[in-house]
Each structure stands twice: as structure tokens, then as C-alpha cells.
N, C-alpha and C positions, 0 to 999 in steps of 0.2 A: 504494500500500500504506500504509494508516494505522500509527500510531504503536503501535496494540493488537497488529496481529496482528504487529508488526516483535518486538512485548516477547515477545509466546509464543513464536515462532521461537526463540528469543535464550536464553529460559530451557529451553526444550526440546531445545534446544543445548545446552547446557550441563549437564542432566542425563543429552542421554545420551552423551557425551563421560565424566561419571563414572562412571555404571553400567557401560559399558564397558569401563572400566579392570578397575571392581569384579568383576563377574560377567559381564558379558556382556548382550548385548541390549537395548542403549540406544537402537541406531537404530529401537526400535520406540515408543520416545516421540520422535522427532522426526518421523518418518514420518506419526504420525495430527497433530500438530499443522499438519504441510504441506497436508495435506488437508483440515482445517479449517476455512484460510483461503481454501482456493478451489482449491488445481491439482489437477491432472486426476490419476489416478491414476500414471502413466507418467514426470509429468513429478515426481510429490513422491517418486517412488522414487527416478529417477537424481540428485532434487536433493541427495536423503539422502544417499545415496552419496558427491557430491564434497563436499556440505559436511563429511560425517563425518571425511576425511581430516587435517584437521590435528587431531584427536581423537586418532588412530592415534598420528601423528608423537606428540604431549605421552606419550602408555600409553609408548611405545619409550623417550623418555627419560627416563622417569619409572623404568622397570622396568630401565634398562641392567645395572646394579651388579649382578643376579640372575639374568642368564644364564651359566652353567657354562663355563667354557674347553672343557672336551668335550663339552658339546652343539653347538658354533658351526659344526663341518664336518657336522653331520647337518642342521641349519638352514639352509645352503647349501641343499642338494638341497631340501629339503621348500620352499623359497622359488621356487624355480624348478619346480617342480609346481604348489605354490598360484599361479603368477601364469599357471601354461596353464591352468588349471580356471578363474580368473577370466575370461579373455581372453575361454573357449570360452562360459562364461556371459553374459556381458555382452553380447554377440553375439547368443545363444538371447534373451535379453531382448528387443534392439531388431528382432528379424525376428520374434517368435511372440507367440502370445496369454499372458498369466500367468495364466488361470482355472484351467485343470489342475494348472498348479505351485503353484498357491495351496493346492489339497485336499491337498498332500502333507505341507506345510511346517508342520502344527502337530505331524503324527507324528514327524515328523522332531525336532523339537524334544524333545517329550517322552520321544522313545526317548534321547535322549544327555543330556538331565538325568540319565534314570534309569540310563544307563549311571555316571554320575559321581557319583550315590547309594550304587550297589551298588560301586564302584572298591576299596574297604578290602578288604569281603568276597571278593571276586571276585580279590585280590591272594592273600589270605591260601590259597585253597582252592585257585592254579594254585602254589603255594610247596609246598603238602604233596602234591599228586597230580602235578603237570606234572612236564616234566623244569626241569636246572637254568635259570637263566636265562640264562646263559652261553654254552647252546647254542641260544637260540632268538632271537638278536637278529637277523640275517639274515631270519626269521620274519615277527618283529616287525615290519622297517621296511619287507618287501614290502607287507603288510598297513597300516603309516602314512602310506607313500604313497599309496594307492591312496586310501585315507581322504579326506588330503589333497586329492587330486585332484578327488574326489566334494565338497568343502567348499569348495575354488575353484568351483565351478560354479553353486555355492548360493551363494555369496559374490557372485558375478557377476552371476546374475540375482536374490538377491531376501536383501542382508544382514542381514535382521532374526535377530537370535540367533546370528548367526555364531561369535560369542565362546563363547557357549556349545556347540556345538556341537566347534568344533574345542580347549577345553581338556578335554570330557570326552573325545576322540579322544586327544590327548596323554597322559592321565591312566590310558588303556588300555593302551598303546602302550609307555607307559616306565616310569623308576624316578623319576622328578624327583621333586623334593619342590615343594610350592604354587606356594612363591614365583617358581620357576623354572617350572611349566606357564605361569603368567600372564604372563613375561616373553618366552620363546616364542611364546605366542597372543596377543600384543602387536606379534610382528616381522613373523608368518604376516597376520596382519588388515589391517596396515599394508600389506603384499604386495599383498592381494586391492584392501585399498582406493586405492592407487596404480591399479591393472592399470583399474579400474573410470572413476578420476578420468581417463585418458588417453582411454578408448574414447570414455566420455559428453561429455567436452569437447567431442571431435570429430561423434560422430553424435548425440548425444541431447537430448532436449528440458530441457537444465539450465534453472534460474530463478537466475541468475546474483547482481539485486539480492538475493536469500534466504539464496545463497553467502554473499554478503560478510557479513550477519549474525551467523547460525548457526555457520561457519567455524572464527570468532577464540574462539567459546563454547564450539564442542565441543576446541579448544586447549588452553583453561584448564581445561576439563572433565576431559579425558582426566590431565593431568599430577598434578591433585586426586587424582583417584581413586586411576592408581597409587601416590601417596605414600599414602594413605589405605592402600588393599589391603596394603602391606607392613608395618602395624603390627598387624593384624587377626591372632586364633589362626587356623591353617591350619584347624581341624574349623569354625570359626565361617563362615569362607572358605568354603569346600566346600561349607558348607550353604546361604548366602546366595545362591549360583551356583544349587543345585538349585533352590530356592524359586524364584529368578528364573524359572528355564528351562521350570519346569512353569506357574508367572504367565501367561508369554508364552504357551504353548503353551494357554492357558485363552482368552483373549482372543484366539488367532488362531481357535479351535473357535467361538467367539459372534460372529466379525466375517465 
């Protein structure tokens, strides 16, 4: 491996270690850089995968100070959902074809930008017609589980937008305010991306020298960004996410 495509790996690490923090769906700038340089489709996805992990770890420490004393026993449970959705992904990856899950995953994307578009409106009009909120948490977290569970599997087999997908799920789901969805879909990603790092070490076609690379970038990367994302207005926030998500979901429709 020359010295060129070691620098793209390296920066493409490390941007999307930040975008990640920021909005979501970074692993879809290291992913086409892997492929690039030459690996086979299979192997630049699982490589993404384990290299993204210490990306995850820097968002979690970076975002700590911003998760709620009472969110931590709901993030429990939703941590142990998202790591069986990943498990049962990661799995479906290494025994199936991804041509079919490929056609799904730019709607996918694009429906839960647009979910996290319309979140403000969509608050404001279940405030004046739903009942209270009070009575509908039970509701709620049958339906964020389940969520969840459906976003470990996407997580598992194919992380691109992940980020985005499961803060515009949280964003649905509860009351947080910004700072606090992203520090959540900081602990949930880090989940999926743990569950993925353990599978693929063991059964999947890693590119290990690529690891070492990318790794220590998307590190540095991840920990940037969430100190970055907590200075940012939350509408600025929000919007930067949608942009992103509908981005991604443009480029997955053309690739």
C-alpha cells in the first residue's frame, strides 16, 4: 500500500470520525475512499466498520457531560437492543448478498432526515391534539425500541448514516433537547459499533494494515467533532444533520 492511498484512508478517517460526531454519516466518506484504493466491496465495509470504532469511543467522551441523569436507565435497555439488532445484522451481512439491502438504504435515509426536518412541527401538533405526554411514555418506548432494534440491524449490516438515522429516531421518541439526542446516538453507535468490531474480527474479511490507519483518525475525529457539535445553535445543529442525511441519501440514489 503506497504512501497516497495510506494519506486518503487517514484523512477520510478522520473526517468521518467528525461528521459523525456532527450529524451523522461519516462512515460514508471512508467507505468510498476504501474502495478507491482497491478492496473488494465486503471487505471496505467491514473494514469501515472496525476502523470507525474508536471514532464512536472519542463522540462518547467527547458528548459525556450531556447525557441526563434520567435518561441513563432508558439507555440501558435501548443499549442492549441496539447490540441484538447489530449482532443479528452483522450476521445477515456475512451469510447474504447486500444488493437488495442496498435498494432500501437511500429511503431509508431520506425518510428519517425528513423525519428530523419535520420533528419541531410534528412536536408542536401531537402537544395540541394528542393526549398528554405523560400518559404516552410506555407508548413511546415500545415504539423506540423497536426502532432501535430495526437500526441495530442497519447498523450491522450496512453503517452508512447510522447517526443519522437513529438521532432522528430519538428526536421522535422523546423530549431531549440537541445536545442530549447526540450524546445518546453517541453511546447507541458506539453499541452497534462495538457488536460489529467483535463479529468482523472474528468472521470477516477486515484489512487490518487500513485498521491501524484510519482507527487513531476517526479517534481524533470523533472527539473534534463532539467538542465542535456542543458549541453549535441547536436549529443550526438540526439543520446541518438534515442536509447531511438527505446528501447521503442523494449519493446513495446515483451510486
Amino acid at each position: 500500500m503506497d504512501t497516497a492511498a495510506l494519506t486518503i484512508v487517514a484523512v477520510a478517517g478522520l473526517l468521518s470520525g467528525t461528521v459523525n460526531s456532527i450529524a451523522g454519516g461519516g462512515s460514508l466518506l471512508l467507505f468510498p475512499a476504501l474502495l478507491g484504493i482497491g478492496l473488494p466491496t465486503q471487505a471496505a465495509n467491514v473494514t469501515n466498520s472496525v476502523a470507525n470504532w474508536p471514532g464512536f469511543a472519542g463522540q462518547v467522551y467527547g458528548f459525556a457531560e450531556d447525557v441526563k441523569r434520567e435518561s441513563r436507565r432508558r439507555l440501558v435497555l435501548l443499549s442492549v437492543i441496539t447490540a441484538i439488532g447489530s449482532m443479528a445484522g452483522s450476521a445477515l451481512l456475512l451469510t447474504t448478498s447486500s444488493a437488495r439491502f442496498d435498494q432500501v438504504v437511500p429511503a431509508l435515509v431520506l425518510f428519517a432526515s425528513l423525519l428530523l426536518a419535520g420533528q419541531k412541527q410534528m412536536n408542536k401538533l401531537t402537544r395540541v391534539t394528542g393526549p398528554p405526554a405523560s400518559s404516552r411514555p410506555r407508548q413511546n418506548m415500545v415504539m423506540l425500541c423497536l426502532a432501535m432494534a430495526a437500526a441495530g440491524i442497519y447498523g450491522g449490516y450496512f453503517a452508512g448514516a447510522l447517526g443519522v438515522i437513529m438521532l432522528a429516531t430519538l428526536a421522535m421518541a422523546t423530549a431531549e433537547d440537541l445536545p442530549c439526542l447526540n450524546a445518546l446516538k453517541a453511546v447507541l453507535s458506539l453499541v452497534n459499533s462495538t457488536v460489529t468490531l467483535l463479529v468482523f474480527a472474528l468472521f470477516g474479511p477486515v484489512h487490518w494494515p487500513l485498521v491501524a490507519v484510519a482507527a487513531p483518525a476517526t479517534l481524533l475525529g470523533g472527539y473534534a467533532g463532539a467538542r465542535l457539535a456542543r458549541w453549535m445553535r441547536e436549529e443550526a445543529l438540526r439543520w446541518l444533520v438534515v442536509t447531511t442525511g438527505v446528501t447521503v441519501s442523494a449519493v446513495l440514489y446515483m451510486t
